[in-house]
C-alpha positions in Angstrom: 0.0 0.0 0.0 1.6 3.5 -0.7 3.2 4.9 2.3 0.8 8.2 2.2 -2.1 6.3 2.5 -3.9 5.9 5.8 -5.1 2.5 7.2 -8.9 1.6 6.1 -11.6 2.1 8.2 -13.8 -1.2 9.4 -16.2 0.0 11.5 -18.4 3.7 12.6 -16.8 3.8 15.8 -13.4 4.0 13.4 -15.5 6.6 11.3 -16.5 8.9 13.8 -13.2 9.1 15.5 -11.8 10.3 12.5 -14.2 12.8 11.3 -14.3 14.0 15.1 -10.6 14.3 15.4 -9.5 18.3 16.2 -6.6 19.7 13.7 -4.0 21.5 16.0 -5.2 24.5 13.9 -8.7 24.1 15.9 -7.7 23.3 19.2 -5.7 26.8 18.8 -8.9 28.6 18.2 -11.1 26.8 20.7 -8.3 27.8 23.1 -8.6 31.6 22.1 -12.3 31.3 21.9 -14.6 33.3 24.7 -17.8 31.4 26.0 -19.8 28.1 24.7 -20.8 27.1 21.5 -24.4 26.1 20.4 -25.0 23.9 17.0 -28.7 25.1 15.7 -30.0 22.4 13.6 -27.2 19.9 15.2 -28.7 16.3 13.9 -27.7 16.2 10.4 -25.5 14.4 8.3 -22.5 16.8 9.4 -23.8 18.1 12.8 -22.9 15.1 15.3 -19.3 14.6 14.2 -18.7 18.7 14.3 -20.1 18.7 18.0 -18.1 15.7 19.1 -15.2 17.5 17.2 -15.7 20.6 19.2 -15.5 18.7 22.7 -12.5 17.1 21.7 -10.5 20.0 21.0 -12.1 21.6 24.0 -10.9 18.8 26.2 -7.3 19.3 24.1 -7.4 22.4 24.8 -7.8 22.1 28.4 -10.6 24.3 28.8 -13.9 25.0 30.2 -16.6 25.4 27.5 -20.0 23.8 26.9 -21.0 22.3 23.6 -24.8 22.8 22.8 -26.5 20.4 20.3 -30.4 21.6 19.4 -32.8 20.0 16.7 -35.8 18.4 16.9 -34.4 15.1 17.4 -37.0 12.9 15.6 -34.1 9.9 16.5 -33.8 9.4 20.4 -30.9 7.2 19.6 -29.0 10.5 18.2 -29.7 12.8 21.1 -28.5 9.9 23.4 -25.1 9.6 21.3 -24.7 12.9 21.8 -25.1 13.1 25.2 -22.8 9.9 25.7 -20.2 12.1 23.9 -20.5 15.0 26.9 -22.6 17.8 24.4 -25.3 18.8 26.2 -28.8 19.0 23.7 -32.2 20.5 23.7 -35.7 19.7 21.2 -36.6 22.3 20.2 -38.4 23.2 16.6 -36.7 26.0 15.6 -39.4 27.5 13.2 -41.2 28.0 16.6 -39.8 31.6 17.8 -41.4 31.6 20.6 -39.0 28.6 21.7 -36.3 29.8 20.0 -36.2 32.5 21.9 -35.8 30.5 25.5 -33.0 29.1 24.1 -29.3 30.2 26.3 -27.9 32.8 25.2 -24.6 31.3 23.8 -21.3 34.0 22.5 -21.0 31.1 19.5 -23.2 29.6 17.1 -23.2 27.5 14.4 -26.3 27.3 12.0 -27.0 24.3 10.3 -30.8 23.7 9.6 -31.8 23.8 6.0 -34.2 22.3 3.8 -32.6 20.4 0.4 -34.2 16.9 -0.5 -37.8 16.9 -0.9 -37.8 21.2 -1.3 -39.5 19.9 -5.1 -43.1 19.9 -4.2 -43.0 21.3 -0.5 -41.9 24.9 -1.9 -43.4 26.9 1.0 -42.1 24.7 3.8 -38.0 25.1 1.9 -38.5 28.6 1.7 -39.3 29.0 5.6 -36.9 27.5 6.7 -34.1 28.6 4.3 -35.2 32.2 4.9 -37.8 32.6 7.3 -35.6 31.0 10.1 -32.6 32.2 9.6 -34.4 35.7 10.4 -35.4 34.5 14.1 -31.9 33.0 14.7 -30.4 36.2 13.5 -32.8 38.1 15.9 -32.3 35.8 18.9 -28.4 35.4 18.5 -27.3 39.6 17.3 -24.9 39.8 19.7 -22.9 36.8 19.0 -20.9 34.9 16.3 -22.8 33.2 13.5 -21.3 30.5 11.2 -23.9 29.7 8.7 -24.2 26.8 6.5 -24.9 27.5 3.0 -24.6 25.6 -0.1 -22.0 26.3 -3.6 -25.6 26.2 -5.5 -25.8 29.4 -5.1 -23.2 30.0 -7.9 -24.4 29.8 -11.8 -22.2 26.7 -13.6 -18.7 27.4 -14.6 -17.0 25.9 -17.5 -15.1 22.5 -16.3 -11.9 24.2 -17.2 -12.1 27.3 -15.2 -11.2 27.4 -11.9 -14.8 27.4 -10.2 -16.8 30.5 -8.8 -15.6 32.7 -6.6 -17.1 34.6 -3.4 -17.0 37.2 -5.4 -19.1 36.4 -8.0 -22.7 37.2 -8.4 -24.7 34.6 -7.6 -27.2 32.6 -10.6 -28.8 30.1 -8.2 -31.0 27.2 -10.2 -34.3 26.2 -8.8 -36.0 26.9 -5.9 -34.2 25.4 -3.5 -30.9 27.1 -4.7 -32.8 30.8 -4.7 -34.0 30.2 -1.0 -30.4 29.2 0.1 -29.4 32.6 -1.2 -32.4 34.4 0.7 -31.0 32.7 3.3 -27.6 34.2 2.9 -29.3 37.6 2.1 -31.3 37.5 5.8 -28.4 36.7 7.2 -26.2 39.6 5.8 -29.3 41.9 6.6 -29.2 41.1 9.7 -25.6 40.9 10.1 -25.3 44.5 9.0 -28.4 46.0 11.3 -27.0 44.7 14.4 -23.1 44.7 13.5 -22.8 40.4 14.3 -19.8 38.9 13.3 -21.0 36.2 10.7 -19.3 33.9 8.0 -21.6 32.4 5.3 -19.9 29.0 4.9 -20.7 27.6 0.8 -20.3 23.6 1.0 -20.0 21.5 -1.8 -19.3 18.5 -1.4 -18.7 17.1 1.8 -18.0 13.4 1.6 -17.9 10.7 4.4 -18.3 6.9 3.8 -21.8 6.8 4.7 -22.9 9.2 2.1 -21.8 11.6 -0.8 -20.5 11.8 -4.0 -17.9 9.5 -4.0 -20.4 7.1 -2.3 -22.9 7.4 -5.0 -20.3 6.9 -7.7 -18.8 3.5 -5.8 -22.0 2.1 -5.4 -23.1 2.1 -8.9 -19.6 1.1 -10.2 -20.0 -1.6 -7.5 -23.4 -3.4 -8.4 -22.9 -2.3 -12.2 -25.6 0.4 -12.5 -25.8 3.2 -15.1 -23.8 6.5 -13.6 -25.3 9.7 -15.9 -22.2 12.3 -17.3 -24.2 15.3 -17.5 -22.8 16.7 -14.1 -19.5 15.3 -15.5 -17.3 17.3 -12.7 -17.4 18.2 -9.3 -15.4 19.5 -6.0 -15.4 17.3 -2.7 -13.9 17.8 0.5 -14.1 15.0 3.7 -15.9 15.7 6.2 -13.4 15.3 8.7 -11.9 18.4 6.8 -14.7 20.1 6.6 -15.3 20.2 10.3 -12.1 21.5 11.3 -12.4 24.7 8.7 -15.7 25.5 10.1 -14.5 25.5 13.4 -11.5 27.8 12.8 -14.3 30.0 10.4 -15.1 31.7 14.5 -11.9 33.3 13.6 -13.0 35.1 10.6 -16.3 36.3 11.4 -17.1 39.4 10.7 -20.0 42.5 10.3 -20.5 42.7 7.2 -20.5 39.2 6.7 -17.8 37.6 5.7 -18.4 34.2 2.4 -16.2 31.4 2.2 -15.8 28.6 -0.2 -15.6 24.9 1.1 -14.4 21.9 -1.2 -11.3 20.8 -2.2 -9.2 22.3 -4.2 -9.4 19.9 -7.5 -12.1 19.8 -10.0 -12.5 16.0 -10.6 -14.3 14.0 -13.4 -17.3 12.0 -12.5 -15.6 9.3 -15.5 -12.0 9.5 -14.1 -13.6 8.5 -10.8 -15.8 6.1 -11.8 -12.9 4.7 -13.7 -10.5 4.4 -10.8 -13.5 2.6 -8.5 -13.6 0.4 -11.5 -10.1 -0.5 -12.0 -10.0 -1.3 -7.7 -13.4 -3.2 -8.3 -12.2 -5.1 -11.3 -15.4 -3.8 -13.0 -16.5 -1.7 -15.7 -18.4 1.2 -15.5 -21.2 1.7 -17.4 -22.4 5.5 -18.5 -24.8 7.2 -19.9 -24.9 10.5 -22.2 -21.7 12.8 -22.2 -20.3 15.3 -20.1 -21.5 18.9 -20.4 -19.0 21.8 -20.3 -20.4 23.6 -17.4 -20.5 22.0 -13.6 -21.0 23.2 -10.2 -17.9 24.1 -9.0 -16.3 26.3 -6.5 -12.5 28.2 -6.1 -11.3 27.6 -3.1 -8.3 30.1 -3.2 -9.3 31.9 -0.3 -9.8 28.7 1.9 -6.7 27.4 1.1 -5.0 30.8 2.2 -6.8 30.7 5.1 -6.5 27.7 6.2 -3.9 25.9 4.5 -4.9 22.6 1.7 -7.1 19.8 3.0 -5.6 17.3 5.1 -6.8 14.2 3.4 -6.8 13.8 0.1 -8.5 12.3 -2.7 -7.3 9.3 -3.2 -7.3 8.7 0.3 -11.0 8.9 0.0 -11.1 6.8 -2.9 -9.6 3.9 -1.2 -11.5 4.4 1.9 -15.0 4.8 0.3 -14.4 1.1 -2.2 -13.4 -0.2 1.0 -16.2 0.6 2.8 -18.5 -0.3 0.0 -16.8 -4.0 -0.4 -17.4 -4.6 3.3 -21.0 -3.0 3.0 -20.5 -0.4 5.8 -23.8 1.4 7.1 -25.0 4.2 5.3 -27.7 6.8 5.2 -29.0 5.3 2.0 -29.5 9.2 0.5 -27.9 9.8 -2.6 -26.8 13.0 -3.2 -28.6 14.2 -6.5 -25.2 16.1 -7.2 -26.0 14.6 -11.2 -28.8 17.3 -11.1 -28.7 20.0 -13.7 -32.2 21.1 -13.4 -31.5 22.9 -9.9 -34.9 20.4 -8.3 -34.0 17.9 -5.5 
């Protein structure tokens, strides 16, 4: 096995310690960082492993902060994992203001809720709480730090041989669920200006662990020999492990009015070249459909990378973790991501 890759992973417990494991770069801002944090919409794919990330470097760091997980928590099991894991949790439905607003008043918080799959068909429901919600959080939490969770479909497609879009760029969201992510980031910088709160809008795509994402979706199909469409023929990932550390170091660049960051990785990567390599570890063909287009979703992550230095794991790495984990048929969510989309509905 090459010497620069990692060993595999056999089981979750393996899984989360990994995507919970604190950089040195994060235990140095948890260190530096004044009061608890609070995780709004903490039950996700992503939420868990950031909390239990956050308590980690906490306890690395050696100091005395509470970690604050609040969702609805339609899964028991989940609120008692995170419990287990020393992060404190509340139920609460945060489209209920009236609730939100008994909620502790916490210096740090990271906002996570969003609507995505199923938005097609339950418009009015993706729209409140893309928009409408982020407008009571903003409310209830003006005098602290905000990260926000927003999405690279914001962006208009870029040519596969550009470089991506930057946070510069004007925004061409698709669909409806891409124009209520930017309302979302609109309330948010609204609100961000009227009461001066430090904010970063965080724009994800894609972030990839073994029990979902795009490099699961492609694995799987190479895997049991099912059709993979071209038409999204390219895209940016990032693992989640990764991903969790950056957003924790993001407190650090909040700011009033808010600040926008890119999150992936740094390559654009072809949906054939990957399928291809699963294939060639799989000792299987893959089978496609149609032809790539010349425009993709994808995002520049200069200013991340200066920020925050390249991602730690890499590609590859990914590659040979994800066709392990599919070989040994590991849990997953069993949600594919829809990144093959073009049409902007999910």
């Amino acid at each position: 096995m090459n010497k620069n890759i990692l060993p595999l992973i056999n089981t979750e417990q393996e899984l989360e310690e990994i995507l919970s494991r604190p950089s040195p770069e994060t235990v140095k801002t948890i260190s530096k960082l004044k009061g608890d944090i609070i995780i709004l919409g903490i039950s996700g794919k992503m939420g868990p492993t950031l909390a239990k990330l956050v308590k980690r470097a906490i306890n690395e760091a050696g100091v005395n902060k509470k970690v604050i997980g609040v969702a609805r928590f339609s899964s028991p099991e989940s609120k008692k994992d995170l419990e287990k894991s020393g992060i404190e949790t509340i139920t609460c439905d945060l489209l209920d203001e009236e609730a939100v607003n008994k909620l502790p008043d916490v210096p740090n918080v990271v906002f996570m809720a969003g609507m995505k799959f199923g938005s097609t068909g339950n418009e009015s429901l993706t729209w409140a709480i893309n928009c409408y919600l982020p407008a009571i959080i903003a409310k209830k939490y003006r005098n602290s730090k905000i990260i926000a969770f927003s999405t690279g479909n914001v962006y208009t497609m870029m040519p596969f041989n550009s470089k991506g879009s930057k946070e510069t760029d004007t925004p061409g969201p698709n669909g409806e669920y891409a124009q209520s992510c930017l309302g979302r980031e609109r309330i948010f910088q609204y609100f961000s200006s009227k009461y001066k709160t430090p904010v970063v809008l965080i724009r994800l795509n894609y972030a990839n662990e073994l029990r979902y994402g795009v490099l699961l979706d492609i694995a799987q199909k190479v895997y049991n020999k099912k059709v993979i469409d071209l038409s999204m023929g390219y895209a940016n990932i990032i693992w989640q492990g990764d991903a969790n550390n950056i957003t924790v170091q993001s407190f650090d660049i909040c700011k009033s009015p808010a600040n926008v960051l890119n999150m992936t990785g740094a390559e654009i990567l072809s949906v054939r070249y990957l399928a291809n390599r699963f294939g060639k570890i799989f000792n299987r063909k893959p089978v496609f459909k149609g032809k790539e287009s010349k425009t993709a979703l994808l995002s520049n992550t200069e200013k991340c990378r200066k920020l925050f230095g390249p991602a730690k794991i890499s590609v590859e790495q990914m590659i040979q973790w994800v066709a392990h984990w599919v070989r040994i048929e590991g849990t997953t969510i069993n949600k594919p991501t829809h990144f093959q989309n073009r049409d902007g509905k999910f």
